[in-house]
C-alpha beads as a LAMMPS data file, in Angstrom:
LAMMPS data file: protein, C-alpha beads

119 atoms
118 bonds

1 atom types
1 bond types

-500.0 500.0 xlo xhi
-500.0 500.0 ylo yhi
-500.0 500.0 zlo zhi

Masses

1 110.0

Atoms # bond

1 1 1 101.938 -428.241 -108.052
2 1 1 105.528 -429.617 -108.263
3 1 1 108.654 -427.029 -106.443
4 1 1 111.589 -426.711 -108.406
5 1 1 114.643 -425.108 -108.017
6 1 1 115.823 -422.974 -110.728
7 1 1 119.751 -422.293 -111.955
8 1 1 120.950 -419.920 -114.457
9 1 1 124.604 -420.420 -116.672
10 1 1 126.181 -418.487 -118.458
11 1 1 126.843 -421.335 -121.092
12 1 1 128.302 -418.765 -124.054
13 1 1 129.617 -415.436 -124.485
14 1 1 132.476 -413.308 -124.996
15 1 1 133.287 -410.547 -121.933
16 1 1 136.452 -409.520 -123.313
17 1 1 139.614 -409.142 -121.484
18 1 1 139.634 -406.172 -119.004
19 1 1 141.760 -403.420 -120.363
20 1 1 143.682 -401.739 -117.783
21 1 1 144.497 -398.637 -119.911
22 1 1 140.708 -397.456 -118.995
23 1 1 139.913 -397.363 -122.802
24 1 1 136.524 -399.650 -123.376
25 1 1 136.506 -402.046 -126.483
26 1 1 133.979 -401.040 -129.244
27 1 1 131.910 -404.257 -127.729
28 1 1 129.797 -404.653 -131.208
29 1 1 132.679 -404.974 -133.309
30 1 1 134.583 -407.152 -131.116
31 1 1 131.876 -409.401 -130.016
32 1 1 132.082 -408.430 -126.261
33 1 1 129.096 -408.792 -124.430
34 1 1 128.651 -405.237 -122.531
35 1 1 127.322 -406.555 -119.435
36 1 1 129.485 -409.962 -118.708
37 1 1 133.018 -407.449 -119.550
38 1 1 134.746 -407.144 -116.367
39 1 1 132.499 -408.992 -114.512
40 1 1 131.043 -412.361 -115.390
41 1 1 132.936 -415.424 -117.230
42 1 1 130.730 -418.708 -118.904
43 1 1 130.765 -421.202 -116.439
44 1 1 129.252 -418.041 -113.845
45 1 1 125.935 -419.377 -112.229
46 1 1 122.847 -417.424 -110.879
47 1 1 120.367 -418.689 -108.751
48 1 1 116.179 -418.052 -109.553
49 1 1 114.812 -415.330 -107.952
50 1 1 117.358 -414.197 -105.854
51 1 1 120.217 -413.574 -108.235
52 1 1 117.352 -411.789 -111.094
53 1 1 118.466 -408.357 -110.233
54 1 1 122.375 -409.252 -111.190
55 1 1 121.253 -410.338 -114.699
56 1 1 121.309 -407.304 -117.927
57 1 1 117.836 -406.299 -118.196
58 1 1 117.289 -407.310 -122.024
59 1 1 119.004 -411.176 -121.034
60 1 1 115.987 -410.905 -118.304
61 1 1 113.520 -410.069 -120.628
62 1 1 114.842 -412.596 -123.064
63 1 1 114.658 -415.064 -120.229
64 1 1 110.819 -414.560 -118.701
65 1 1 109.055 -416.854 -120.941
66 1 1 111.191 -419.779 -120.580
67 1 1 111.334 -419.272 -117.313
68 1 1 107.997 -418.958 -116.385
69 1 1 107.388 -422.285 -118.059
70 1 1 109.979 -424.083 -116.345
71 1 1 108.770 -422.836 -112.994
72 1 1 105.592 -424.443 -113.632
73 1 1 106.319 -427.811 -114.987
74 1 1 106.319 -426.924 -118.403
75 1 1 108.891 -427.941 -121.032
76 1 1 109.583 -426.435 -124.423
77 1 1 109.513 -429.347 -127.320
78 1 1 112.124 -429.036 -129.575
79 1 1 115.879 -430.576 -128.487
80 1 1 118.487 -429.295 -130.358
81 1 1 119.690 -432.307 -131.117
82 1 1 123.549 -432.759 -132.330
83 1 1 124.238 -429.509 -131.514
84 1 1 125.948 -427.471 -128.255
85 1 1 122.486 -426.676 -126.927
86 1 1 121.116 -430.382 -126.781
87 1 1 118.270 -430.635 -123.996
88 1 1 117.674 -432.534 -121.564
89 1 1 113.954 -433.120 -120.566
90 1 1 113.150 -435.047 -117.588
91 1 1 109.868 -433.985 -115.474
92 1 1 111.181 -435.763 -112.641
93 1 1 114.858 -434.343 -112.154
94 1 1 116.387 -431.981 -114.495
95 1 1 115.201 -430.220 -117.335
96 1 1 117.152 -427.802 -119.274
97 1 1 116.539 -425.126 -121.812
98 1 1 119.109 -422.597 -123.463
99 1 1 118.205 -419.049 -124.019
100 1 1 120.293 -416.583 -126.204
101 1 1 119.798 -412.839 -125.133
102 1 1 118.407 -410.902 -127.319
103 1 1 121.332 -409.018 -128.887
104 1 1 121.611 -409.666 -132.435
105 1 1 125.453 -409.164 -132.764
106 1 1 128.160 -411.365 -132.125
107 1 1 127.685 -409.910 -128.451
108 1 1 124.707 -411.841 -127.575
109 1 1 125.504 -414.674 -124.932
110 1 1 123.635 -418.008 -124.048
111 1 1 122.691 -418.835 -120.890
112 1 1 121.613 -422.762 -119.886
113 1 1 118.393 -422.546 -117.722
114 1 1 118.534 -425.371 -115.260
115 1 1 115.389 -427.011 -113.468
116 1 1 115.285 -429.176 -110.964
117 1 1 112.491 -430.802 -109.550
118 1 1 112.332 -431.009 -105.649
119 1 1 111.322 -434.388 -103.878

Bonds

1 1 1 2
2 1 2 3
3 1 3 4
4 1 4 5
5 1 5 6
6 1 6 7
7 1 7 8
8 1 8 9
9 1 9 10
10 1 10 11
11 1 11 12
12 1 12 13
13 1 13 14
14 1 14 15
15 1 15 16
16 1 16 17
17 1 17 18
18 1 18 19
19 1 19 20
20 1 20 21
21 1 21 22
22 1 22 23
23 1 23 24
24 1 24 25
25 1 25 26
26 1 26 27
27 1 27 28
28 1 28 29
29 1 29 30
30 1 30 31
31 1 31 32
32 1 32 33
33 1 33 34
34 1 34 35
35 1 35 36
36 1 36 37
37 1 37 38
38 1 38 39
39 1 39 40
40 1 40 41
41 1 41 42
42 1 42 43
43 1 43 44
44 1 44 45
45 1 45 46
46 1 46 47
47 1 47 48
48 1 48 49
49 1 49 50
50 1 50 51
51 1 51 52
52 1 52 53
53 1 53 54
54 1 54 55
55 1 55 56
56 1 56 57
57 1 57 58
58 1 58 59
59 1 59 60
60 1 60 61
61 1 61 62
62 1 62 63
63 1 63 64
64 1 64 65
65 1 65 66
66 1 66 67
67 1 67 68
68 1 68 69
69 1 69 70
70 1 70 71
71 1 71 72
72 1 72 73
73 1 73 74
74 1 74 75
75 1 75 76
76 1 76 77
77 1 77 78
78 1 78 79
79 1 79 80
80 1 80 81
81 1 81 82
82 1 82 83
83 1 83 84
84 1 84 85
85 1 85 86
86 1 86 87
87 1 87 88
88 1 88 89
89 1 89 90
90 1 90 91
91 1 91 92
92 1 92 93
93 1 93 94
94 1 94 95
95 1 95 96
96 1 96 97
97 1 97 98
98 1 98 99
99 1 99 100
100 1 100 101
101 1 101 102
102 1 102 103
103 1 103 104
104 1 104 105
105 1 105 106
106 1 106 107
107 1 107 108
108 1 108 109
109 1 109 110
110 1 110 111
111 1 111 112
112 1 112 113
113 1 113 114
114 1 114 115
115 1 115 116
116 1 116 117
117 1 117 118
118 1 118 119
């Protein structure tokens, strides 16, 4: 079996701008994800395993299956071609996939789930 290392992005999301009054935004309404606020920008990168325990729980869960797949050579069809989440698939360097948390307001995020295959 092929070794891979694994990278996770934060690739969309809104964490708000820290207020320094100590109020806290009503996150829903405002489309601040709770976790990334005051913490964690897109562009923010996590390494697979040892960053797993920095992640929000539910974006883990959301996560697993992809991962899993990735970790053992698997790839997930579908492209998303023309859009922001476009794949790339390539067995023998980088694969990508993008996974959206599973939120269902305007808080969700995406984060890009980078593979890359070791020599």
């Amino acid at each position: 079996m092929r070794d891979y290392t694994i990278e996770l992005e934060i690739y969309a999301g809104n964490a708000g701008e820290l207020r320094t009054d100590g109020s806290r935004p009503d996150f829903a309404r405002e489309g601040i994800c709770a976790w990334m606020y005051g913490s964690y920008k897109v562009g923010d990168k996590f390494r697979y395993p040892e960053d797993m325990g920095e992640l929000c729980p539910w974006l883990v869960d959301s996560l697993t299956g992809v991962i899993r797949a990735q970790e053992n050579g698997g790839t997930l069809p579908w492209k998303y071609q023309g859009t922001p989440y476009e794949k790339v698939i390539d067995p023998e360097g980088v694969t990508t996939e993008y996974v959206r948390c599973l939120d269902p307001t305007e808080s969700g995020i995406v984060v890009k789930v980078s593979r890359t295959a070791l020599p």
